[in-house]
C-alpha positions, 0 to 999 in steps of 0.5 A: 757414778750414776744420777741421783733419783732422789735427794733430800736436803738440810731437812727436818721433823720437829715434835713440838718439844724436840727435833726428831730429825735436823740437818737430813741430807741424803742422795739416792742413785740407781742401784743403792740398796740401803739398809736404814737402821736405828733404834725404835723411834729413832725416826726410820720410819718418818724418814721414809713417809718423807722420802716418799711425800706422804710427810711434809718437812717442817724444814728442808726441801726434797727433790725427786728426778724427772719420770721418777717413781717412788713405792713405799710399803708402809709398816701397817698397812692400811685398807679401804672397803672390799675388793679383789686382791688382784684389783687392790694391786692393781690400784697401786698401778692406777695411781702411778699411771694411766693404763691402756686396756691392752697393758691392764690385762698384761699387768694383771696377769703380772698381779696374779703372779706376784700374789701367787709368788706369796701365796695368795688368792687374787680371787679372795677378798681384802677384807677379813684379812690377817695382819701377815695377809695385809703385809703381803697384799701391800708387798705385791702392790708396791713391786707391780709398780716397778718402781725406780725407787722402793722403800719398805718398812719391816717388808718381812714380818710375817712373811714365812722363809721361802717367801723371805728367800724369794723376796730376796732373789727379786729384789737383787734382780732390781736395777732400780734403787731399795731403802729397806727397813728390817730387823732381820740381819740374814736379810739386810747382809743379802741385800744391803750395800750401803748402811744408813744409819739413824742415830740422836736425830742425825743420819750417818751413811757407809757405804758396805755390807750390813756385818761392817755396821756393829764395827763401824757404830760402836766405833762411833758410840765409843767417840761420843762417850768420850766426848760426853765424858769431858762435857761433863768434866766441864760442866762441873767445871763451870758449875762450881765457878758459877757458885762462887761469887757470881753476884759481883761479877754478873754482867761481866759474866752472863755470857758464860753463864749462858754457855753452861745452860747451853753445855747442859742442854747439849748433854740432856740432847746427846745423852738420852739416848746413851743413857736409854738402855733397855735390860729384861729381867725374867721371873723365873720359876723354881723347880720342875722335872727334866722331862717338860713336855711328850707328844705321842702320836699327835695328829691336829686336823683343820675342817676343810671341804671335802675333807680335813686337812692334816696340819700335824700328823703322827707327831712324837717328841719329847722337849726336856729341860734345858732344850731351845727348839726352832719350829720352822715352815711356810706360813700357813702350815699349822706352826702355832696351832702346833704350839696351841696343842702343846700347851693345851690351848687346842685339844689334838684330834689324835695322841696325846700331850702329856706335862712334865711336874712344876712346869710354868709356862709363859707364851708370847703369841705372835697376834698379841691377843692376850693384850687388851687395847683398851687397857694401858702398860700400867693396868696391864701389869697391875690389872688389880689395881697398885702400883707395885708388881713382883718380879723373881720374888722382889718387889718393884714399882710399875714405872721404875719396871717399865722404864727398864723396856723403854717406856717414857712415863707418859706412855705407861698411861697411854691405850695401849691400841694406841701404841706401835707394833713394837711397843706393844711387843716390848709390852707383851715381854713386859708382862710374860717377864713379870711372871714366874716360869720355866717353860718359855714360849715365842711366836715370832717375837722378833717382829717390829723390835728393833736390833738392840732389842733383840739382841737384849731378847736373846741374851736374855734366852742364852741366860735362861736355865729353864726350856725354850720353844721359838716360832720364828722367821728370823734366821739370824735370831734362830741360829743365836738362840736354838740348838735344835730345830723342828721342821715343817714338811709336807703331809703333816711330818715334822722332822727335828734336826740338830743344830741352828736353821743354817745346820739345817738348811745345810742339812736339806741341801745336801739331801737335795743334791745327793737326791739329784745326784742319785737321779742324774746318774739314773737318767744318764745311764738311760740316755747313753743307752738309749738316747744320743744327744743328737736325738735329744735335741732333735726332740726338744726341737720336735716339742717345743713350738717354731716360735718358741725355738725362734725366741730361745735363739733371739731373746738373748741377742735383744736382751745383749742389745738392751743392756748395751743401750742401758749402758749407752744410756746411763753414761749421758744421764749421768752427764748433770750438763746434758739436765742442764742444757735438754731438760726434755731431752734428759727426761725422754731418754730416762723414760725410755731407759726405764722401759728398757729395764722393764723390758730386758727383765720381761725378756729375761723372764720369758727366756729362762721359763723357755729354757726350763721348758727346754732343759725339762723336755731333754730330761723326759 
C-alpha cells in the first residue's frame, strides 16, 4: 500500500447551532481517486476547503506529506482584475513554485495546450468571462500544477461532452491522488475507485466502483431507520414514565430524566435528515394538440467578421406530445439559442416555427436569468405579494411549498444572490413547477444538484404526461429520461437519433468504424499494389527527421526505466521506518519520484505524437 499523501484526523466544522462535521478522519494515498458524495449541504465542499487549508477546523489537525502538493478547484471560481488566460494559469504555478525562465516558457506552452484541449483562447482576457468559461479557466489552472493531490468540486458543469470525455482520459492517465465532487454518475463510474461518503455530519469510506454506492448506502439508511425506529419506541417508553408520578421520585430519578432529553436530542440530530425529503409537484396544464411544435427550414445565424456564422442551418422537426428529446453538442454550438428559437425567445434568420393549439411552456435556463438577486424564495413565487400560491388548481401556503424543495424557513427570506448554485436551481424548479404547462423546457438542469435531487427531477419527468425538451451534458441523466436525441453536427446540421445518448453514441461509433473500415480496405488495396511494406518504412524513415527516428526508438527504453524506478521507489517510501530514521532522505527521493512521474508522462506524450506522426506518414 503505498504512503499516505494527506491525513485529516478527528476533525471538525461547528456552525454555531450545530456540528457540520465531527469526528472526520481520512487518508489519502497515491492513486486513490474518490468520488465524495452527499446531500446538498451535507458538507462536501467545506471538506474539500479543509483538505485543501483554505478552512481551519474548529477541531482536528491535518497532515500533509512532505513536497506534497494540494490543487483544488473550487465550485465558483473566483477572479481578480484583467489579465491573459494563459497568464491566470500560469499563476497557479507561481504560487506553488518558483519557476526558472527556461521552465516558464515550457509551462506556458503546456498552458496553451491545456486551454486549447477546453476550447479556449490563451490570448483572451479574464474578465467578460461566462460562468462555464471561468469553470474551465479555473480547470486549466488547477491541472498545470500537477499536483500530487487534486480536489475538485462540480469540475463538469458546464463543460460540454467531449471536454467531459477528454477530462476523463487525462485524469485516468494521473499517477497522483483526485477527490472529485460531481453529480454526474457516467462520470464518477469512469473514475472512481473508492466512495467517500457525507452522511448526518459523519463520513463513511468503501472502497469500489461508484454503481456499489445506491446498494451499499441504502443498506446503511435501512439500519438507521431501524435503529430510529426503536428510539422512539423508547422515547415513549421513558416519556410515559416520566408522567407518572415523577414528583416524588425526583432526585432518585434526575439521572434518567437526563437520559430522555439526551434520547431526544440524539433523535432531533439522527432524524433531520431522514425526515428532509424533497418531493416536486408539477402544474400541469390541461389540453393542447399532439403536434406541439414544427420547424421548417430554420436556419439561426450569429454576427461574425468577415461573415456570419450559421449555428442552425436548414433545421426541420416536428416534436409531438409526449415527446422527451436530448439536444447534445460542443459547448458553443448554438444548443440554447436553438431552444431560444423554438419558443420564440429569438427570431430565425431563415424558416419558420409554427406552435401547436394550448401549448404552455415552462423553461429553465441554465443562466437563471429569469431569477431576480435581489429578490428572495418567498417573492419570487408570490411577486404580488400574499403568502399563498397555487399549485395544479390547489392552493398552498409559500412556506409549506418550498419546505417540499428543501428550504429551511430562514432561507425563504434570504436574497436570493446570496444563495448557492443549487439553491437556486431548487428555486428555479420551484417557480417553473408552480406554474401550469404542458411544454417542459431544461437547459442543463443537472448543475449544482445533488444525486437525490436529480433523481427526484427525473421521476418527476417520467411522470410528466405533456412534452419534454433537455439540453444537457449529463449522460447518466439523458439516458433515464430522453427517447430520442438531437444532435449537433458540423455546419449547422442537426441529425435526430433514436434512443438515449448511449444508443447514440453507439450509433456514432459504428459509423465511425464502418467509415474507417471502408477507408482501410481502400488504402490497403493501393498499398499492396503499389507500395510493399518495406518501401514504406523506408519512407516514413526518409520523412521523419534523424532525431526523430532516435526518439521513437529510445523514448520507450527511458520511459521502461522510470517506471521501474518509480516502483523501486515507491517500495522505500512506503517503509514508514525510513520517514522516521532519514526524514531528508525520505523527502528528496519523494521529489525525485515526483519528477520522475512528470517526466515519464512527458515522455509518454512526445512518444505517442511521434508515433501518430509516424502511423500518419505510412498511411499517406
Amino acid at each position: 500500500m503505498a504512503p499516505p499523501l494527506m491525513s485529516i484526523a478527528d476533525m471538525g466544522v461547528n456552525l454555531g447551532d450545530r456540528w457540520l462535521l465531527r469526528h472526520v478522519d481520512l487518508s489519502v494515498s497515491a492513486g486513490d481517486r474518490l468520488a465524495l458524495v452527499g446531500r446538498n449541504g451535507a458538507g462536501k465542499s467545506t471538506l474539500m476547503k479543509l483538505i485543501a487549508g483554505q478552512l481551519e477546523p474548529d477541531e482536528g489537525s491535518r497532515w500533509i506529506a512532505p513536497s506534497a502538493q494540494i490543487a483544488y478547484l473550487p465550485q465558483s471560481p473566483q477572479f481578480k482584475g484583467s489579465m491573459s488566460l494563459s497568464s491566470y494559469v500560469l499563476q497557479g504555478l507561481d504560487e506553488a513554485s518558483d519557476l526558472t525562465t527556461a521552465e516558464r516558457i515550457k509551462q506556458s506552452h503546456r498552458a496553451e495546450a491545456i486551454l486549447d484541449k477546453m476550447g479556449m483562447d490563451p490570448a483572451r482576457m479574464t474578465d467578460g468571462l461566462s460562468g462555464g468559461e471561468r469553470r474551465r479557466a479555473s480547470l486549466a489552472r488547477a491541472l498545470i500544477t500537477d499536483p500530487q493531490v487534486l480536489l475538485l468540486d462540480e469540475p463538469t458543469n458546464h463543460l460540454d461532452l467531449p471536454t467531459i470525455e477528454w477530462l476523463e482520459d487525462m485524469l485516468k492517465a494521473r499517477s497522483g491522488a483526485l477527490i472529485l465532487i460531481s453529480h454526474d454518475r457516467a462520470f464518477l463510474r469512469a473514475l472512481g475507485t473508492g466512495i467517500i461518503w457525507i452522511h448526518q455530519g459523519t463520513l463513511r469510506r468503501r472502497e469500489g466502483n461508484f454503481d456499489q454506492f445506491e446498494d451499499w448506502s441504502e443498506g446503511i439508511l435501512a439500519e438507521e431507520a431501524v435503529r430510529l425506529h426503536k428510539l422512539d419506541r423508547k422515547i415513549a417508553e421513558e416519556t410515559r414514565w416520566s408522567h407518572q408520578g415523577i414528583s416524588a421520585r425526583r432526585k432518585r430519578n434526575q439521572g434518567r430524566l437526563r437520559e430522555l432529553q439526551e434520547m431526544r436530542q440524539l433523535r432531533a440530530r439522527q432524524g433531520g435528515q431522514l425526515i428532509a425529503q424533497m418531493s416536486m409537484n408539477t402544474g400541469k396544464a390541461e389540453g393542447g394538440g399532439q403536434i406541439v411544435l414544427e420547424a421548417r427550414d430554420l436556419s439561426v445565424d450569429i454576427p461574425a467578421r468577415p461573415e456570419p456564422v450559421n449555428l442552425v442551418k436548414h433545421f426541420n422537426t416536428i416534436i409531438r406530445r409526449g415527446d422527451r428529446l436530448g439536444i447534445v453538442g460542443p459547448n458553443g454550438i448554438g444548443k440554447s439559442t436553438l431552444i431560444r428559437t423554438l419558443l420564440g425567445e429569438r427570431s430565425p434568420d431563415k424558416g419558420h416555427v409554427k406552435t401547436g393549439f394550448g401549448l404552455l411552456s415552462a423553461y429553465f435556463d441554465q443562466n437563471r436569468e429569469r431569477l431576480n438577486p435581489d429578490s428572495t424564495p418567498w417573492t419570487t413565487l408570490c411577486p404580488d405579494g400574499g403568502d399563498t400560491i397555487e399549485i395544479d388548481g390547489k392552493p398552498r401556503h409559500v412556506t409549506s411549498y418550498l419546505r417540499d424543495f428543501l428550504f429551511d424557513d430562514y432561507k425563504m427570506t434570504q436574497r436570493t444572490g446570496t444563495l448557492s448554485g443549487g439553491e437556486q436551481n431548487r428555486l428555479l424548479l420551484a417557480r417553473i413547477f408552480s406554474q401550469p404547462h404542458n411544454f417542459l423546457v431544461l437547459d442543463e438542469p443537472t448543475n449544482d444538484l445533488d444525486m437525490e435531487t436529480i433523481d427526484l427531477l427525473q421521476e418527476v419527468i417520467a411522470d410528466y404526461d405533456g412534452t419534454v425538451l433537455i439540453v444537457s451534458h449529463d449522460r447518466d441523466f439523458l439516458d433515464r429520461t430522453v427517447t430520442g436525441v438531437l444532435a449537433f453536427e458540423a455546419d449547422g446540421k442537426i441529425v435526430p437519433h433514436a434512443g438515449g445518448y448511449s444508443d447514440y453514441l453507439d450509433r456514432r461509433r459504428q459509423n465511425t468504424e464502418r467509415k474507417a473500415g471502408k477507408n482501410t480496405k481502400k488504402q490497403s488495396g493501393k498499398t499492396r499494389q503499389n507500395r510493399p511494406a518495406e518501401t514504406l518504412s523506408k519512407a516514413a524513415r526518409n520523412r521523419l527527421s534523424y532525431k526523430q527516428v532516435y526518439q521513437l526508438e529510445q523514448l520507450p527504453k527511458e520511459i521502461d526505466a522510470l517506471r521501474a524506478r518509480i516502483a523501486e521507489a515507491e517500495i522505500k517510501l512506503a517503509d514508514m521506518d525510513f520517514f522516521a530514521s532519514d526524514a531528508e532522505g525520505y523527502e528528496k527521493l519523494a521529489k525525485q519520484t515526483a519528477q520522475d512521474k512528470t517526466d515519464i508522462a512527458e515522455k509518454e506524450e512526445s512518444w505517442l505524437e511521434l508515433e501518430i506522426l509516424r502511423e500518419q506518414i505510412q498511411t499517406d
